[in-house]
C-alpha positions as CSV (number, residue, x, y, z in Angstrom):
1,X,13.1,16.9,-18.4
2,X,13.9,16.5,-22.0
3,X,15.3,18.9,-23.9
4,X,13.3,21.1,-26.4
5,X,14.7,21.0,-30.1
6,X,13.4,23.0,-32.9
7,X,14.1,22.7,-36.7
8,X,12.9,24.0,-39.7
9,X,13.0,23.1,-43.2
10,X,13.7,25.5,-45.7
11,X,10.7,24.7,-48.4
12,X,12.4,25.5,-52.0
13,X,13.8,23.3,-54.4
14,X,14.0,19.5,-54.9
15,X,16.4,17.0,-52.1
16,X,19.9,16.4,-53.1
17,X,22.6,13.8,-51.5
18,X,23.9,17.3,-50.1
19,X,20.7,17.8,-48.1
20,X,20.2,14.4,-47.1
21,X,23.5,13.9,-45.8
22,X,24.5,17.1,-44.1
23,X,20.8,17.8,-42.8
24,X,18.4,14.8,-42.9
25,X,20.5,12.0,-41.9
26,X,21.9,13.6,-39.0
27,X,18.3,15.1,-37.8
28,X,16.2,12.1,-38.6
29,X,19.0,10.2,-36.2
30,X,18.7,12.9,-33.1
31,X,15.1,12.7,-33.2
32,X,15.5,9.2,-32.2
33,X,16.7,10.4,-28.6
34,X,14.9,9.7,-25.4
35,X,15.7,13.2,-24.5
36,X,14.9,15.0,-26.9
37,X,11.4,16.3,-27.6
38,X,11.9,17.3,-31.4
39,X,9.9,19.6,-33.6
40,X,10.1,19.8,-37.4
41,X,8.7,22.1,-39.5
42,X,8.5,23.2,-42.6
43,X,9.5,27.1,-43.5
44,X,7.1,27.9,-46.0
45,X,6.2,31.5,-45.3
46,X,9.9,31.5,-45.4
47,X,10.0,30.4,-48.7
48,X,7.5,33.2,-49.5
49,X,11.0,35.6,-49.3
50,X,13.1,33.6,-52.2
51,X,10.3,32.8,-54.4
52,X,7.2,33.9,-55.6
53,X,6.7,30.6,-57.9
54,X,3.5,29.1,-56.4
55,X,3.4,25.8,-58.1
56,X,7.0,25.5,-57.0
57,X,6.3,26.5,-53.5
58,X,4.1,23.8,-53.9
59,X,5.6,21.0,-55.2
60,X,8.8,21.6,-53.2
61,X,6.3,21.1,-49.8
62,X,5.4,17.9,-51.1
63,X,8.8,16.8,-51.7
64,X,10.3,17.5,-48.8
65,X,7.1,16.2,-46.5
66,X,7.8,12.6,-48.3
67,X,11.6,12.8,-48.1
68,X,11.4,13.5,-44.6
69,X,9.2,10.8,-44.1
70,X,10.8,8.4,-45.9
71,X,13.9,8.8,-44.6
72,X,12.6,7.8,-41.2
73,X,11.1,10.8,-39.2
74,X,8.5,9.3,-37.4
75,X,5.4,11.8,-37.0
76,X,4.4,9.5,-34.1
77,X,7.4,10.5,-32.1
78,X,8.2,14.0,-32.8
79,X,6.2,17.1,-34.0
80,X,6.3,17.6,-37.6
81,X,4.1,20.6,-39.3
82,X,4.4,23.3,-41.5
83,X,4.5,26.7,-40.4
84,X,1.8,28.1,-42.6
85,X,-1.3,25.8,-41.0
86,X,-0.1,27.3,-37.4
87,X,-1.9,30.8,-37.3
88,X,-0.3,31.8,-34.0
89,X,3.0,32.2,-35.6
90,X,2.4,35.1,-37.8
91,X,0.2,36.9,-34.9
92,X,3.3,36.3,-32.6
93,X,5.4,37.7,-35.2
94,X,3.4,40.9,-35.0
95,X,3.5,41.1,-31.6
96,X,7.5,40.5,-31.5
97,X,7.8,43.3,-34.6
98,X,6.0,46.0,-32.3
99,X,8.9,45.9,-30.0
100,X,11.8,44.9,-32.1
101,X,14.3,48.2,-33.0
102,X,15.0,49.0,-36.5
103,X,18.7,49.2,-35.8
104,X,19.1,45.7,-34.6
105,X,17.1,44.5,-38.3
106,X,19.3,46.8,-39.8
107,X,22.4,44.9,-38.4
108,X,20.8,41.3,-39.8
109,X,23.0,39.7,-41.8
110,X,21.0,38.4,-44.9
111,X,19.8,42.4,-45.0
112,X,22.9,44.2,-44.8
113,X,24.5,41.7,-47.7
114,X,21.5,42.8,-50.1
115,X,22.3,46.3,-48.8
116,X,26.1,45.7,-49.7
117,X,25.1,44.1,-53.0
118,X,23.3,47.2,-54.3
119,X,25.7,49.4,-52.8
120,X,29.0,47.6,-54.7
121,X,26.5,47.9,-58.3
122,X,26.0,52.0,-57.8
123,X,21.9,51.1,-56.7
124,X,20.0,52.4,-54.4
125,X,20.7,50.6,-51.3
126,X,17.3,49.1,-50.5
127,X,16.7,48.5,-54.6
128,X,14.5,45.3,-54.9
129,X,14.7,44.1,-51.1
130,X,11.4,43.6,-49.5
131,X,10.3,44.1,-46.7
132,X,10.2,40.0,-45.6
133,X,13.5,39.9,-46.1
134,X,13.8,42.6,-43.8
135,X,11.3,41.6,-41.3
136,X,12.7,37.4,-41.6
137,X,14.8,37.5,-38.4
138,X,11.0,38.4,-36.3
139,X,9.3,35.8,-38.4
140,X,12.1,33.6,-37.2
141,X,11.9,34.7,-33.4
142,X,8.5,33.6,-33.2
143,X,8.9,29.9,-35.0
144,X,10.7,29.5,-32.2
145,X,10.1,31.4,-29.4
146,X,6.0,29.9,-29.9
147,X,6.8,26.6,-29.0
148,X,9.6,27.9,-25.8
149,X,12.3,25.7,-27.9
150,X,15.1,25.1,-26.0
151,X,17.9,24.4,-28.6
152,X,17.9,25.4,-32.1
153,X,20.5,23.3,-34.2
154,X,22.0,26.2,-36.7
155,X,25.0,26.6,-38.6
156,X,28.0,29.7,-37.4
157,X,26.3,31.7,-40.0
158,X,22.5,31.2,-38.4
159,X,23.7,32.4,-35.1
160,X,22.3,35.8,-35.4
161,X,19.1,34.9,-35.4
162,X,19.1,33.0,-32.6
163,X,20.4,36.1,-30.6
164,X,17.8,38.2,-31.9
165,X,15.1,35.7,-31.0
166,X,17.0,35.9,-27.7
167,X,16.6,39.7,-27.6
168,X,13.4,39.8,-28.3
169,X,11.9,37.0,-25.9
170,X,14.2,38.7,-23.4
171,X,12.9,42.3,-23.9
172,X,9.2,41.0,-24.1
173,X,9.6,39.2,-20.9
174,X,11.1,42.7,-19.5
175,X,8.6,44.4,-20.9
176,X,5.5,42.6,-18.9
177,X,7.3,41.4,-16.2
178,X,7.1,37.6,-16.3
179,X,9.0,35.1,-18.4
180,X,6.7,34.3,-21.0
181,X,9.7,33.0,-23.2
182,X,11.9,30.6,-23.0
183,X,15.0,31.9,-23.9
184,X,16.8,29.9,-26.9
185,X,20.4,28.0,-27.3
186,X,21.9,28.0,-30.1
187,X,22.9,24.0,-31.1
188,X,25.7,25.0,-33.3
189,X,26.3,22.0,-35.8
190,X,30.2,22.3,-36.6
191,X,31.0,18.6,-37.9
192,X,28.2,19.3,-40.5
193,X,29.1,17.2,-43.6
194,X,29.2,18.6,-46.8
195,X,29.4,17.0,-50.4
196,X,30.9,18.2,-53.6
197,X,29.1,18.6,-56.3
198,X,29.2,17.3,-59.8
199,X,32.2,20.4,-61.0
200,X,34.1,19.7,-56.7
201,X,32.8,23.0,-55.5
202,X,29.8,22.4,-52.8
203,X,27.0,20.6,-54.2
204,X,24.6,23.3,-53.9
205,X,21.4,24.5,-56.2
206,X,22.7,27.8,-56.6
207,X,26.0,26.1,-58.2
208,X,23.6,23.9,-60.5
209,X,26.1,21.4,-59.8
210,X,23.5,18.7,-57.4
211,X,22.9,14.9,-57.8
212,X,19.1,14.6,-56.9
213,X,18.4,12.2,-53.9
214,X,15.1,10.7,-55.5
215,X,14.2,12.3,-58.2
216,X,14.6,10.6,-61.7
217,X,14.8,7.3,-59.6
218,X,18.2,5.1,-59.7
219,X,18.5,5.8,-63.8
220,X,18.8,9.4,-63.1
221,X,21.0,9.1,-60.2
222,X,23.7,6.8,-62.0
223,X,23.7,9.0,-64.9
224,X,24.2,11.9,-62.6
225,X,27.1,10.2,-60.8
226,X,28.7,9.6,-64.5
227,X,28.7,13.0,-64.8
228,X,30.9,14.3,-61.9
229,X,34.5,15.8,-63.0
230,X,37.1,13.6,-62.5
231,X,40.7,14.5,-63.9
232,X,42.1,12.9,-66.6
233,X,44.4,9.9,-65.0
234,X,44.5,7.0,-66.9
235,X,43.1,3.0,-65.8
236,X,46.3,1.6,-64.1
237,X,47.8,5.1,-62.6
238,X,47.1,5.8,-58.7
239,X,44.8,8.5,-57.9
240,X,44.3,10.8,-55.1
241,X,41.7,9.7,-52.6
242,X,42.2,13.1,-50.7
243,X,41.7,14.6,-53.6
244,X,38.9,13.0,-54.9
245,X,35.0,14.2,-55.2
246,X,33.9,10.6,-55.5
247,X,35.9,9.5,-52.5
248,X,34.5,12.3,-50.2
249,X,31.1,10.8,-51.2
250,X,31.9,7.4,-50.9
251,X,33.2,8.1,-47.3
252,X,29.6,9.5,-46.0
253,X,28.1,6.4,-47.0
254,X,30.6,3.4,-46.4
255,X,31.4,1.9,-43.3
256,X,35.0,1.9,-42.8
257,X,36.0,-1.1,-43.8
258,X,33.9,-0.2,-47.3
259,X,36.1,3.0,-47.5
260,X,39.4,1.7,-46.6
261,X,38.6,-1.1,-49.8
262,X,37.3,1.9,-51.9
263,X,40.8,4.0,-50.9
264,X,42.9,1.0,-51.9
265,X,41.6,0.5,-55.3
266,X,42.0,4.2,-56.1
267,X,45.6,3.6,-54.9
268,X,45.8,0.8,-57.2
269,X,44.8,2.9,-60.1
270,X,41.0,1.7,-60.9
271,X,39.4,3.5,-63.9
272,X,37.2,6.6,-63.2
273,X,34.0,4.9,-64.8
274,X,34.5,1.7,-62.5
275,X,35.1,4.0,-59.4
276,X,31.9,5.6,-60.6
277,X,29.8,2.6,-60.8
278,X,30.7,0.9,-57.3
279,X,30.2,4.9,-55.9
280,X,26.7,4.6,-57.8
281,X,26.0,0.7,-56.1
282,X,27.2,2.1,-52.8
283,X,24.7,5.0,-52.8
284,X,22.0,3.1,-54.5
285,X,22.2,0.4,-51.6
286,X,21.0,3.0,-48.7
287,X,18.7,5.1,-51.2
288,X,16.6,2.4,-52.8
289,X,14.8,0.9,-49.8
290,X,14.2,4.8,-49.1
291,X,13.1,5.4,-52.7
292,X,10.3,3.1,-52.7
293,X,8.5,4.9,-49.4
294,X,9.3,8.5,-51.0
295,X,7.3,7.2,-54.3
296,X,4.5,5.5,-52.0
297,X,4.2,8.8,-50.1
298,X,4.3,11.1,-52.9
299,X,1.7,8.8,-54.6
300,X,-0.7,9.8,-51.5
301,X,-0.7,13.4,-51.2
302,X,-3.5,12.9,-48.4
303,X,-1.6,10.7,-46.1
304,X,0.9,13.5,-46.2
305,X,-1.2,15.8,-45.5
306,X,-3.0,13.8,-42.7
307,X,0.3,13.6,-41.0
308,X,1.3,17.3,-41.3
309,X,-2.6,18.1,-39.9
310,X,-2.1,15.8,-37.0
311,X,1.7,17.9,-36.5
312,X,-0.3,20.9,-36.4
313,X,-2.9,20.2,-33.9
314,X,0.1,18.8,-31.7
315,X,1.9,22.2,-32.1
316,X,-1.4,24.2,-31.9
317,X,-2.2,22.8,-28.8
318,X,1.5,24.5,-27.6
319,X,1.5,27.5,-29.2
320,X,-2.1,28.6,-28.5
321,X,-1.8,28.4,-24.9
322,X,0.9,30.6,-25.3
323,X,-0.2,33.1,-27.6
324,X,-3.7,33.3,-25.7
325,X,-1.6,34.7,-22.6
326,X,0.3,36.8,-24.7
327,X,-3.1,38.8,-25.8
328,X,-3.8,39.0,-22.3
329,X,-0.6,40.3,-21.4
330,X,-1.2,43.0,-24.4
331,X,-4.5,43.8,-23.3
332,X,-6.4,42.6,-26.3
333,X,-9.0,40.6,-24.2
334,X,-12.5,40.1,-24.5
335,X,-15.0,42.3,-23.2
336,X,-17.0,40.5,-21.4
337,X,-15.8,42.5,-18.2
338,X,-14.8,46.0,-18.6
339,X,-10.6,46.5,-18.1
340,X,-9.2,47.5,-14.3
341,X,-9.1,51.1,-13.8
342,X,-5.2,52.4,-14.0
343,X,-5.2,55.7,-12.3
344,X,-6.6,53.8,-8.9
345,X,-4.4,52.3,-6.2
346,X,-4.2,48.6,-6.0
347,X,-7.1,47.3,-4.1
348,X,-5.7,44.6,-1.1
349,X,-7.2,40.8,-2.6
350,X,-10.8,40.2,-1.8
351,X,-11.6,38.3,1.6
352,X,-13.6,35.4,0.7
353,X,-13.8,31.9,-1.4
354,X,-11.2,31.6,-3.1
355,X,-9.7,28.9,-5.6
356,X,-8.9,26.0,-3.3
357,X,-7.0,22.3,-3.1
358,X,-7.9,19.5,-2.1
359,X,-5.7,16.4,-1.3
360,X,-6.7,12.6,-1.0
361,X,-5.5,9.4,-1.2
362,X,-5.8,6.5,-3.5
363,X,-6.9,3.4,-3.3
364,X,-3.2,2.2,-4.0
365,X,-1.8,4.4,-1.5
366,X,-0.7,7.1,-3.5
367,X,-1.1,10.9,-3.3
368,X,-3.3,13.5,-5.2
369,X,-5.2,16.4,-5.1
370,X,-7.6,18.5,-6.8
371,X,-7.9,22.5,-8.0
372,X,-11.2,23.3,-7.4
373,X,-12.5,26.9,-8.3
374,X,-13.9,29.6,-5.8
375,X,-17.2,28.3,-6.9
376,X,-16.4,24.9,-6.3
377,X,-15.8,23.4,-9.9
378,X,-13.3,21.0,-10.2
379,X,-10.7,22.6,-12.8
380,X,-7.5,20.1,-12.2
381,X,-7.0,16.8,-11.2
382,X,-3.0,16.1,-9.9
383,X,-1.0,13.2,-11.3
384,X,0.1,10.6,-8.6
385,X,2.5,10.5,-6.1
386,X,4.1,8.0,-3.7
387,X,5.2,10.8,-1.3
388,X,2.6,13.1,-0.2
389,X,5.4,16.2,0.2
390,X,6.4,15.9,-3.5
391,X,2.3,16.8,-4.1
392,X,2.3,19.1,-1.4
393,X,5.6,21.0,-3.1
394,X,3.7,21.0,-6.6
395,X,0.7,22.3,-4.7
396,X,3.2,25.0,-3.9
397,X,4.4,25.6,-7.1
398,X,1.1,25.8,-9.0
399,X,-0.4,28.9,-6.0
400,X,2.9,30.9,-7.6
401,X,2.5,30.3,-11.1
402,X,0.1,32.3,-12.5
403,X,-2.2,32.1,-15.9
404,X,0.8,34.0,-17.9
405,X,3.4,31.2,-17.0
406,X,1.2,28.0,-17.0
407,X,2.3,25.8,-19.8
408,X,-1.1,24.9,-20.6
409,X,-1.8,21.9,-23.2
410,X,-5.2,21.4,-25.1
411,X,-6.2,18.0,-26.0
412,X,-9.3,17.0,-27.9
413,X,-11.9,17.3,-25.2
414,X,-9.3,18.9,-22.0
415,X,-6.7,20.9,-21.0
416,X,-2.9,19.1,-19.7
417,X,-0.8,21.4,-17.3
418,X,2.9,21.3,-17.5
419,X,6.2,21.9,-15.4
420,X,9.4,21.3,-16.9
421,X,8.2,19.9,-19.8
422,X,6.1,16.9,-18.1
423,X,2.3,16.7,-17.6
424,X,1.5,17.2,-14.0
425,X,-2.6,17.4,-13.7
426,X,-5.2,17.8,-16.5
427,X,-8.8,19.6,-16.3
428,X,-11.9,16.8,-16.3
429,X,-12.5,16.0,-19.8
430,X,-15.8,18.8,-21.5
431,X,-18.6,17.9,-23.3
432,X,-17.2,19.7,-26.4
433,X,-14.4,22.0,-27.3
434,X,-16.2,25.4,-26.6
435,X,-17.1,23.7,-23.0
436,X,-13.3,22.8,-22.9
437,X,-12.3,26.6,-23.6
438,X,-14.6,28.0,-21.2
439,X,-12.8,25.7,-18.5
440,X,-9.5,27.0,-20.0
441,X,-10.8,30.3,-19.1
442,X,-11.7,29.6,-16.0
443,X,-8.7,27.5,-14.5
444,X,-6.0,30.6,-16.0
445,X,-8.6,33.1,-13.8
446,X,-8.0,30.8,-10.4
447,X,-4.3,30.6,-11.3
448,X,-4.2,34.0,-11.3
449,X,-6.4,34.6,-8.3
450,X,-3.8,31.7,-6.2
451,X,-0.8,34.2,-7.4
452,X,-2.5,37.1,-6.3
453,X,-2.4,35.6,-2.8
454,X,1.1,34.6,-2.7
């Protein structure tokens, strides 16, 4: 079973070595991992809460799509979208905020420092905080809780959040007496590398202080290197490599042997403006192949947004599964049938056709079976098996699932079922998609009728 990791992308701003070394690099290399099933997206209706600048907004998405990219997330191997084409997330968000407390917001971090902010400045102590910000650690619960992530990589100060989506998962599942949720890990990063910036404190926007990744191309990112403080040390006398801004940089992207040369000729006393020059080649060396597909991708806006479209049908096809059992859960079904009666006893099950399996054998030898319905459609089709008790066991496992804890997947033109994160049968493939959701319909109603016997 691989092992569900989620990751968004804050969408504000433009990349700097910072990000690409302390976030991108490292991420781009995990989602190379057999056993990882990554998601990516990018936080745009979190961005919503720190800026109201649309053509920023805007731009910044594009930026970080085609850094992304071209740094060498593959679209083809993990799930990369944006949260704002995935409708289910702010309709989950609802349904998380109708049962989240206020005291446990009021305990969120990011609120209470506003709160302290106002407080220490003789304000009111809600003065100019909104209610997103308020309402961001939900918003967050449901990014993740949507796609039942099992691990979300986060920094010590992120881990809040991940208990709240926790808490409210947990209480949901509580609440309606099945588990809905999967309930999330935090992935805490603690050898996150960080980078000074141009004046040694943290190279951060808020300090002003970055040195842009791709922007301005190689003449802007030498002249930016030029730029960072150095003290005042002479050609010819030793300087620190311990206490060094340009060392520190050089180190995250030298091999060894490259830094061990690079400490030894600050040792030796090279001038700041040479030390700057081979710390420009160094970088420049790993950027410019990287430079070239950022410019290609940010050239073509539409192959961009092709990829992030394709992302969001893949996550789409997760999270509304997931969300359509939620309504159901909440009562907010369609009408086609009027609602059970809850002032009557529970009726025994009905005596009489029921949803049924059938198993057969392959041509090759191998084992499978078939869901058909109480009317005799055929709603799921088995994956094969050498051993005929491993299909008789997932035979087993499917009469006690039910519709609410079926990790249902929709494809184009079908419907995949899933146990621990593998595709076990899949529905005959429909005519069209409305002929596909009616099937969807239909196999949740025998799963829930095969529970009902158990």
């Amino acid at each position: 079973m691989n092992t569900r990791v989620l990751t968004g992308i804050t969408t504000t701003g433009t990349p700097h070595l910072g990000n690409y070394v302390g976030a991108i690099r490292p991420a781009v290399e995990a989602s190379r991992r057999d056993d990882v099933d990554a998601f990516y997206f990018m936080a745009d209706y979190h961005a919503l809460i720190k800026s109201d600048d649309a053509a920023r907004i805007e731009r910044s998405r594009l930026e970080i799509a085609a850094t992304w990219l071209a740094a060498g997330l593959d679209p083809q191997r993990v799930t990369f979208y944006r949260q704002s084409d995935i409708p289910e997330i702010p309709e989950l968000t609802w349904f998380l905020t109708c049962i989240a407390s206020k005291g446990m917001l009021n305990r969120a971090h990011a609120y209470k420092a506003a709160v302290d902010k106002n407080t220490a400045a003789g304000e009111d102590a809600d003065a100019g905080i909104t209610a997103g910000l308020y309402m961001y650690p939900v918003l967050m619960a449901a990014d993740i809780l949507a796609f039942d992530a099992n691990q979300v990589p986060v920094g010590r100060d992120q881990i809040q959040h991940i208990e709240m989506a926790r808490d409210l998962g947990q209480r949901f599942n509580h609440l309606h007496g099945r588990e809905f949720f999967v309930l999330p890990e935090a992935l805490i990063e603690e050898q996150v590398a960080t980078l000074p910036g141009l004046d040694g404190r943290k190279m951060s926007k808020s300090y002003d202080n970055t040195i842009p990744l791709f922007a301005g191309g190689k003449k802007q990112l030498r002249e930016t290197i030029m730029r960072i403080v150095t003290d005042s040390r002479l050609p010819g006398e030793p300087k620190d490599p311990d206490d060094c801004a340009l060392f520190t940089i050089f180190r995250a992207f030298a091999s060894e042997t490259e830094t061990a040369a690079f400490r030894q000729a600050l040792l030796d006393g090279i001038g700041w403006g040479e030390a700057k020059q081979v710390l420009y080649e160094r970088i420049e060396a790993d950027v410019a192949p990287m430079r070239e597909r950022y410019e290609a991708l940010m050239a073509d806006p539409a192959a961009i947004e092709a990829i992030l479209q394709q992302g969001a049908r893949k996550a789409r096809a997760i999270a509304a599964p997931k969300v359509a059992a939620l309504r159901e859960a909440l009562g907010l079904r369609a009408m086609a049938t009027a609602p059970a009666r809850t002032d009557l006893p529970k009726a025994a099950p009905k005596q009489g056709k029921m949803p049924r399996f059938a198993s057969f054998r392959d041509a090759d030898g191998n084992f499978r079976f078939r869901l058909f319905s109480a009317e005799g459609e055929e709603l799921l089709l088995s994956k094969s098996f050498a051993d005929p008790k491993a299909a008789g066991a997932l035979q087993k496992q499917l009469k006690a699932l039910g519709a609410a804890a079926a990790v249902l997947r929709i494809r184009p033109l079908g419907v995949s079922l899933e146990l621990d994160g593998a595709a076990v049968a899949s529905t005959p493939d429909c005519r069209d998609e409305q002929a596909r959701d009616d099937m969807l319909a239909r196999l949740r109603e025998a799963l829930d009728q095969l529970a009902a016997q158990e």
